[in-house]
C-alpha positions in Angstrom: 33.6 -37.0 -4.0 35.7 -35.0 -7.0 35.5 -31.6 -7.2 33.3 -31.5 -10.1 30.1 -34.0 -8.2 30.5 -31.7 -4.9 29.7 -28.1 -7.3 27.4 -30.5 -9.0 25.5 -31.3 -5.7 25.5 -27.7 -4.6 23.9 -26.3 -7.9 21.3 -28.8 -7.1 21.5 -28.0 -3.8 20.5 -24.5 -4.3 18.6 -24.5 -7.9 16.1 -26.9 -6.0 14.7 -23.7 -4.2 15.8 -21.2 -5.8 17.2 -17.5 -5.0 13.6 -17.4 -2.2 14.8 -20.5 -0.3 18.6 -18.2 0.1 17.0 -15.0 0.9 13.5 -15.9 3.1 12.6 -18.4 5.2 10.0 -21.4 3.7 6.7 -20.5 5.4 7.0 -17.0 3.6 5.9 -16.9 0.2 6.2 -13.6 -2.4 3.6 -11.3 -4.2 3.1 -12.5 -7.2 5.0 -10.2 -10.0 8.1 -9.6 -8.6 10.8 -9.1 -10.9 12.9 -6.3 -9.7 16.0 -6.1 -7.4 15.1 -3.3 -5.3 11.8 -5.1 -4.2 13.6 -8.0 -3.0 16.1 -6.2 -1.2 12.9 -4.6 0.3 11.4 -7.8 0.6 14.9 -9.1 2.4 14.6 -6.1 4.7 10.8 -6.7 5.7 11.7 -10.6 6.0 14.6 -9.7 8.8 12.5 -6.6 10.7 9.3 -7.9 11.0 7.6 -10.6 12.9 5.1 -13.0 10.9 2.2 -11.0 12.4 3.6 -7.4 11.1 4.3 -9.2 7.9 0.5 -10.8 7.4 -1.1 -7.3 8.7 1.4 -4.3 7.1 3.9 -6.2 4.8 4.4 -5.4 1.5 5.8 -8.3 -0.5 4.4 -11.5 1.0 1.6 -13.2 -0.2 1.1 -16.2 2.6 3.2 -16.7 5.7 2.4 -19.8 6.3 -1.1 -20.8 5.7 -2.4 -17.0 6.6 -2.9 -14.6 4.2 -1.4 -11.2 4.2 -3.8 -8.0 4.1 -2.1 -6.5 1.0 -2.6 -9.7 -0.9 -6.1 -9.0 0.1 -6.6 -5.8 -0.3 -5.1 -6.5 -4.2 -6.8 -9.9 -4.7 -9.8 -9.7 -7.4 -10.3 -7.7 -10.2 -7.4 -5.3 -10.4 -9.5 -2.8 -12.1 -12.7 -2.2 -13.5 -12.4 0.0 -16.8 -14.5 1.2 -19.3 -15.8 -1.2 -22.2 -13.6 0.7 -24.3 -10.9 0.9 -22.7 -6.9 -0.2 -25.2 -5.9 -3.8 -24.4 -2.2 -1.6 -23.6 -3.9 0.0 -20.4 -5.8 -3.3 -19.3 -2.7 -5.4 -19.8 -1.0 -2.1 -17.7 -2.8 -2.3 -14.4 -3.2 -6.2 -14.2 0.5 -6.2 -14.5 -0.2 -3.7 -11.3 -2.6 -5.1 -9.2 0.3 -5.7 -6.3 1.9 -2.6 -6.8 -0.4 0.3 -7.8 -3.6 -0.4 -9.2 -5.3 -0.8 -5.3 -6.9 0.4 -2.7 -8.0 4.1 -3.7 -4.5 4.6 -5.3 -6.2 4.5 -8.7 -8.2 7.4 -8.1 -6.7 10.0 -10.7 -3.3 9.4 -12.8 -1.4 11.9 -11.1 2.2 12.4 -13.0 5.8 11.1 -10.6 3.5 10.0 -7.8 5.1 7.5 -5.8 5.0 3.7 -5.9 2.9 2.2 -3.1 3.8 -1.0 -2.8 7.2 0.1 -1.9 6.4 2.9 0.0 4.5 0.4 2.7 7.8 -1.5 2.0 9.7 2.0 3.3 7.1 2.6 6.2 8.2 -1.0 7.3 12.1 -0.2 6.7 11.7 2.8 9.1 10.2 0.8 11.8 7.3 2.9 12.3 4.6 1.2 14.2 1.0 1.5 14.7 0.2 4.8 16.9 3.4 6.8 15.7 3.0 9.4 13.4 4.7 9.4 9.9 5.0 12.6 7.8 5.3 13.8 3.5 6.2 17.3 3.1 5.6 17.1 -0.7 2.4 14.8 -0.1 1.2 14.9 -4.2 -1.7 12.6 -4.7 -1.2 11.6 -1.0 0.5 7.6 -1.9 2.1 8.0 1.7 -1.2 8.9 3.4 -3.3 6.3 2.0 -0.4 3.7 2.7 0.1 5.1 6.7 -3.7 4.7 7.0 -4.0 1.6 5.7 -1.1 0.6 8.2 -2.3 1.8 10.9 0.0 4.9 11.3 -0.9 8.3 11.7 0.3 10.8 9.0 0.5 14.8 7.9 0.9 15.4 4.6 1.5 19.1 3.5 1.9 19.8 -0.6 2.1 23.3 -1.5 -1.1 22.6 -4.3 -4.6 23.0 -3.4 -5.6 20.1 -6.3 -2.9 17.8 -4.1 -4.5 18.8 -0.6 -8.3 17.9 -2.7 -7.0 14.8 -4.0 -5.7 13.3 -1.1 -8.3 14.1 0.8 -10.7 12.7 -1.7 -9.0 9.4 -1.9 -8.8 9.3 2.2 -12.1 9.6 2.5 -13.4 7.1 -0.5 -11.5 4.6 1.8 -14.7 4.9 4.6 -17.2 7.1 3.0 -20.6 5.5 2.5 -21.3 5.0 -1.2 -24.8 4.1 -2.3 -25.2 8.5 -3.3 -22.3 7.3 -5.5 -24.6 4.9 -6.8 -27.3 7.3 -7.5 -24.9 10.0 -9.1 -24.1 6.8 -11.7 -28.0 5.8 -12.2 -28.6 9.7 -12.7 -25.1 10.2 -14.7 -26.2 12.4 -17.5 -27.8 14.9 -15.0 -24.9 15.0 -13.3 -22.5 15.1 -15.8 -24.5 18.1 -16.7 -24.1 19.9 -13.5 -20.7 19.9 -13.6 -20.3 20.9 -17.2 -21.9 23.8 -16.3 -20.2 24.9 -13.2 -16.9 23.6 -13.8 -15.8 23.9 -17.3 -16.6 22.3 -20.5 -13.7 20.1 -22.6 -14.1 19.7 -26.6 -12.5 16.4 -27.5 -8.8 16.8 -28.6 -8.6 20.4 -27.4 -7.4 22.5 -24.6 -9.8 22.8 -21.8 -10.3 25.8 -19.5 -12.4 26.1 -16.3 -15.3 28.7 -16.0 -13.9 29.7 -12.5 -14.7 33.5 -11.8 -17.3 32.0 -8.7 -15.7 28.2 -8.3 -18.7 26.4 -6.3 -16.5 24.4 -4.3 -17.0 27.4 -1.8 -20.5 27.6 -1.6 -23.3 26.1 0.9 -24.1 22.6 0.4 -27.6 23.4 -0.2 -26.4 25.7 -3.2 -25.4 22.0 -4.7 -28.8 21.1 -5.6 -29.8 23.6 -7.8 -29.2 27.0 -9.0 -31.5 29.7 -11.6 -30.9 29.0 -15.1 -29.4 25.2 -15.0 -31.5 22.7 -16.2 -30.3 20.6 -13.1 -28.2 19.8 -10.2 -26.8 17.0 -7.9 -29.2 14.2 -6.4 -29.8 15.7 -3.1 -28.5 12.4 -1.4 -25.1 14.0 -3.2 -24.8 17.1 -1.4 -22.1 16.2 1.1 -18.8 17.0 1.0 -16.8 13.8 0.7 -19.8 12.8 -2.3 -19.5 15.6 -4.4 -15.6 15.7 -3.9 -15.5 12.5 -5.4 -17.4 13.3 -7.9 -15.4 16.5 -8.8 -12.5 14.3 -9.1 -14.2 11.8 -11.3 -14.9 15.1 -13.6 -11.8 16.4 -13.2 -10.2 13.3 -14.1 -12.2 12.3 -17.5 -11.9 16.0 -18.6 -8.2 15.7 -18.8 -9.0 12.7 -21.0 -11.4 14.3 -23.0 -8.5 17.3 -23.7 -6.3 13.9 -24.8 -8.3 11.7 -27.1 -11.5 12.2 -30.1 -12.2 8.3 -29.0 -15.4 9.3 -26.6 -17.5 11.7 -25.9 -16.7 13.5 -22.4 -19.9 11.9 -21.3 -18.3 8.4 -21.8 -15.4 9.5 -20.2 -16.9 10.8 -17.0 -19.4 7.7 -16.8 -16.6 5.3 -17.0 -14.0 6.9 -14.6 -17.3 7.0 -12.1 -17.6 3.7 -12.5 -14.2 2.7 -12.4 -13.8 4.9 -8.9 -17.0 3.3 -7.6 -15.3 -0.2 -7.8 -12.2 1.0 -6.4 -13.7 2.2 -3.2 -16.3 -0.7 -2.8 -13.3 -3.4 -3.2 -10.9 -1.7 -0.6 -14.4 -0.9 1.6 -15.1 -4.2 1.6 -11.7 -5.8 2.6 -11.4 -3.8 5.4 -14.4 -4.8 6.6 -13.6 -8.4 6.6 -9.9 -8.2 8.2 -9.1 -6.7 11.5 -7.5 -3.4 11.0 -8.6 0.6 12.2 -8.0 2.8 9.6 -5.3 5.3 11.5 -6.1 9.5 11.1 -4.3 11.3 8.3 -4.0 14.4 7.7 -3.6 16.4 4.3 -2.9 20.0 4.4 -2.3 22.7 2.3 1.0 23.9 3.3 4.3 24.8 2.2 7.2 21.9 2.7 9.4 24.7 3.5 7.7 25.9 6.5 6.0 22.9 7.8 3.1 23.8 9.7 4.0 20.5 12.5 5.7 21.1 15.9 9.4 20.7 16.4 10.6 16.5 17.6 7.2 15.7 16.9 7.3 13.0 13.7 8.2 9.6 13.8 9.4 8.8 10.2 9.7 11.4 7.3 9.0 9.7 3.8 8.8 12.1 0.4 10.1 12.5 -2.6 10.9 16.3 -4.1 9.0 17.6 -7.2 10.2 16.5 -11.0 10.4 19.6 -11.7 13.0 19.9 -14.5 10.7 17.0 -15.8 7.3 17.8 -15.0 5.7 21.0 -15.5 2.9 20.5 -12.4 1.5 23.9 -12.6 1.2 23.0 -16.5 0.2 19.8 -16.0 -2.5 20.3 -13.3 -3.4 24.2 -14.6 -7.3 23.0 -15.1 -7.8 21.1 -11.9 -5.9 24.3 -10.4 -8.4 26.8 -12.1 -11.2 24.9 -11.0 -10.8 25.2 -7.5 -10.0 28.6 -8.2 -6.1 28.6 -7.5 -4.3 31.6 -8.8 -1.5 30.2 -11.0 0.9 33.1 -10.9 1.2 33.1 -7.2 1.4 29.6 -6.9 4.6 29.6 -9.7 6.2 32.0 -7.4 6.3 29.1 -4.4 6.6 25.9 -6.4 9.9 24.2 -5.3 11.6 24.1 -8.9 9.4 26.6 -10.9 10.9 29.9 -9.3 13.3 31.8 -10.4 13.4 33.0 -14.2 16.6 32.0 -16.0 17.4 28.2 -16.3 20.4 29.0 -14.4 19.0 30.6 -11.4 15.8 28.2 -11.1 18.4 25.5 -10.4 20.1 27.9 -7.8 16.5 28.7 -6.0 15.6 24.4 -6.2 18.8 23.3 -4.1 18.2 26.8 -1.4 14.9 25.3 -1.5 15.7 21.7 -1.0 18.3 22.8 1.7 15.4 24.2 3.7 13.4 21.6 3.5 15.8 19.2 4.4 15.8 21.4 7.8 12.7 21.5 7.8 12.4 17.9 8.6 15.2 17.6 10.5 12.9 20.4 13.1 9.8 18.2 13.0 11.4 14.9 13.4 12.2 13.0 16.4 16.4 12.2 17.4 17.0 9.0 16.0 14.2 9.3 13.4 14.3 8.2 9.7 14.1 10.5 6.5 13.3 8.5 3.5 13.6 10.4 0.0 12.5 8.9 -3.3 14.1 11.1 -6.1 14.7 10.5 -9.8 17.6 10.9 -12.0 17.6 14.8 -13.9 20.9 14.8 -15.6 19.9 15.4 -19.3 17.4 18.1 -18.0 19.8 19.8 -15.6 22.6 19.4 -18.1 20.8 21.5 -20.6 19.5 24.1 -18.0 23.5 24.7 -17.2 24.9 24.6 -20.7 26.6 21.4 -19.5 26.8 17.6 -20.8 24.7 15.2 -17.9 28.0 13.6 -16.9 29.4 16.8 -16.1 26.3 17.3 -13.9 25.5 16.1 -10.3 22.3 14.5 -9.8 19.4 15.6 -7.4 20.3 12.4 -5.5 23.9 13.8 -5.1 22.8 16.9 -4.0 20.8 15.8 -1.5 23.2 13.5 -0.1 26.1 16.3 -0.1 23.3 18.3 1.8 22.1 16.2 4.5 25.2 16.5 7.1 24.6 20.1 7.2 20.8 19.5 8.9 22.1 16.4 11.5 21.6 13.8 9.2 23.7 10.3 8.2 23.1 8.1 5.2 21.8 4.3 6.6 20.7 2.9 2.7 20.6 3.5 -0.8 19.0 1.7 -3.3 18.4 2.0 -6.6 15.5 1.7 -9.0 14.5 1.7 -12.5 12.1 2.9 -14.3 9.5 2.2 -16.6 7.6 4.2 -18.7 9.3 7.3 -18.4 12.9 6.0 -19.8 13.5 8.8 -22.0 12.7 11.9 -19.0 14.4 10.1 -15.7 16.0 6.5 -16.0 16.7 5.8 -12.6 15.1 5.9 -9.0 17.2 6.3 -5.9 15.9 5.5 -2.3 18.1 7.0 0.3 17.2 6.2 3.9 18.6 8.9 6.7 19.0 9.0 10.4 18.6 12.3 12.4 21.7 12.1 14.7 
């Protein structure tokens, strides 16, 4: 055989399966969707750690081994989403594109800005090697992606974020995974009413403008019987909405169409409010009902309002760190989330004065305070986590915004990435990975996701 018919039997060789029959073996078959590098060097990684019964109950990026389905293809089968009639052909086309990676399980419960990925973060969980019964932990827990994920996996988890709307919203989506929902039910058939209610006692929001909170007695501290009613409003909540995890979940719902309302003159903030409900509603009765059909215990997690800098968790007592720091040379949270914030009744100045990024007055010296504060929370989890534990950290490329915040060109810069990594011998740790990332949809604020993996000595 000449040179020339042996490389022409080998391209056929290998185009005849593809890049899947080099990387995986044949009885495993992808998510649909997959496009990117870094998922299937993920992929790759779950293929060689995990057995076939791991992979069909906490994998990631398989859709079949063998003839059994996996619980995430599952738990994302269906409908991605159900949105509002009037919802852009842009942000259906959006979350159908997501319905693997995103758009499942209570994740789609509020938009929350830089939250993580969490298709890949059940991917990290896997990388780690946690397993059921050990406990995994966020620091920085933001809409609470690592929580939800850990839960759904079987892991226990703590989750601290220095934001009281975080703490709420994590909780909230926790609890939608279990909570019964026929009083949601009700809330919708009795949606004006309720929409009402909360008007009254949480703020209103003209269409197209700035929205403040009427938060000088927020209600979110008062008796559940208060819920009901109260002199001089035309109404309150159903009384089979009273409880805690109900009207939370309805408070984000609000929360959540009120920031649309400040966004768009398309709808009323009726509309708004009655679609998100009924988008929410669908979210938690499709997870609800896959994990009632599939054998799997939701594991405890716990969200607490905490700062990452002085975790309230006892020393050697985590399994698996997994976070990624705040955006803040990007992202404005305080800004962002200064309604939600008000609502609960959060006092704004204070909180500035102990968000990781946001302290510290002159450009110059809010950089200084964000890598003292980053230092410390890198010891921070090296105190809480066990020897020989993993500390996973998702962080974004800064360079143009630190560039102009130092008077400096973003090549002449290091990154947050770089920083961290120069950082991390200090506290006992070694680099095991890095991978890298990209981004969509924020290309002109961060380009570029690292993943960098670390081992406590």
């Amino acid at each position: 055989m000449t040179p020339k018919e042996q490389h022409s039997k080998h391209l056929s060789s290998l185009s005849s399966g593809g890049l899947h029959s080099v990387l995986f073996p044949g009885h495993l078959r992808l998510i649909p969707g997959i496009s990117d590098v870094y998922e299937l060097e993920l992929a790759f990684f779950e293929s060689r750690l995990l057995t076939d019964d791991e992979i069909v109950r906490r994998g990631a990026y398989f859709a079949h081994v063998g003839e059994r389905p996996t619980y995430h293809a599952q738990i994302c089968s269906g409908e991605a989403l159900r949105l509002p009639s009037f919802s852009s052909a842009r942000l259906r086309s959006f979350f159908e594109s997501k319905q693997f990676k995103t758009s499942y399980a209570t994740h789609g419960l509020f938009p929350y800005r830089g939250k993580f990925h969490p298709q890949m973060v059940k991917a990290l969980i896997n990388v780690m090697g946690l397993k059921p019964g050990e406990t995994i932990l966020d620091p920085m827990m933001g809409s609470g992606t690592v929580l939800i994920e850990a839960s759904l996996m079987g892991i226990r988890s703590v989750g601290t974020d220095i934001s009281p709307f975080c703490q709420f919203m994590a909780q909230t989506k926790l609890a939608a995974l279990r909570m019964p929902l026929d009083p949601i039910r009700i809330a919708l058939r009795d949606c004006k009413s309720v929409f009402s209610y909360f008007q009254e006692n949480i703020g209103t929001s003209k269409p197209g403008s700035k929205i403040r909170p009427r938060h000088s007695n927020p209600f979110f501290h008062e008796p559940a019987s208060d819920y009901i009613h109260r002199p001089g409003m035309a109404a309150g909540l159903p009384a089979a909405c009273v409880s805690k995890p109900t009207r939370d979940f309805l408070v984000l719902a609000y929360l959540d169409s009120a920031g649309y309302s400040a966004r768009t003159t398309r709808n009323t903030p009726y509309d708004h409010f009655r679609g998100i409900l009924q988008r929410y509603l669908f979210a938690a009765e499709k997870i609800q009902k896959v994990l009632g059909s599939v054998d799997l215990e939701l594991a405890p997690a716990t969200p607490l309002e905490g700062d990452a800098r002085c975790l309230p968790v006892q020393d050697s007592s985590i399994d698996g760190v997994l976070f990624s720091p705040p955006y803040s040379f990007a992202i404005d949270y305080l800004k962002n989330d200064s309604f939600h914030l008000e609502a609960l009744g959060a006092n704004l100045e204070a909180l500035k004065e102990k968000m990781i990024g946001l302290r510290g007055g002159m450009p110059r010296q809010r950089f200084e305070f964000y890598k003292s504060d980053m230092g410390t929370v890198l010891s921070e989890c090296a105190r809480v986590l066990r020897p020989g534990g993993y500390c996973t950290i998702v962080v974004g490329t800064n360079d143009n915004q630190i560039g102009r915040m130092l008077g400096l060109p973003p090549s002449k810069v290091p990154g947050i990435d770089e920083l961290l990594l120069d950082m991390s011998p200090l506290y006992g740790f070694h680099t095991i990975l890095k991978l890298n990332r990209q981004i969509t949809g924020m290309a002109n604020t961060m380009r570029t996701e690292h993943i960098i993996i670390l081992k406590l000595e």
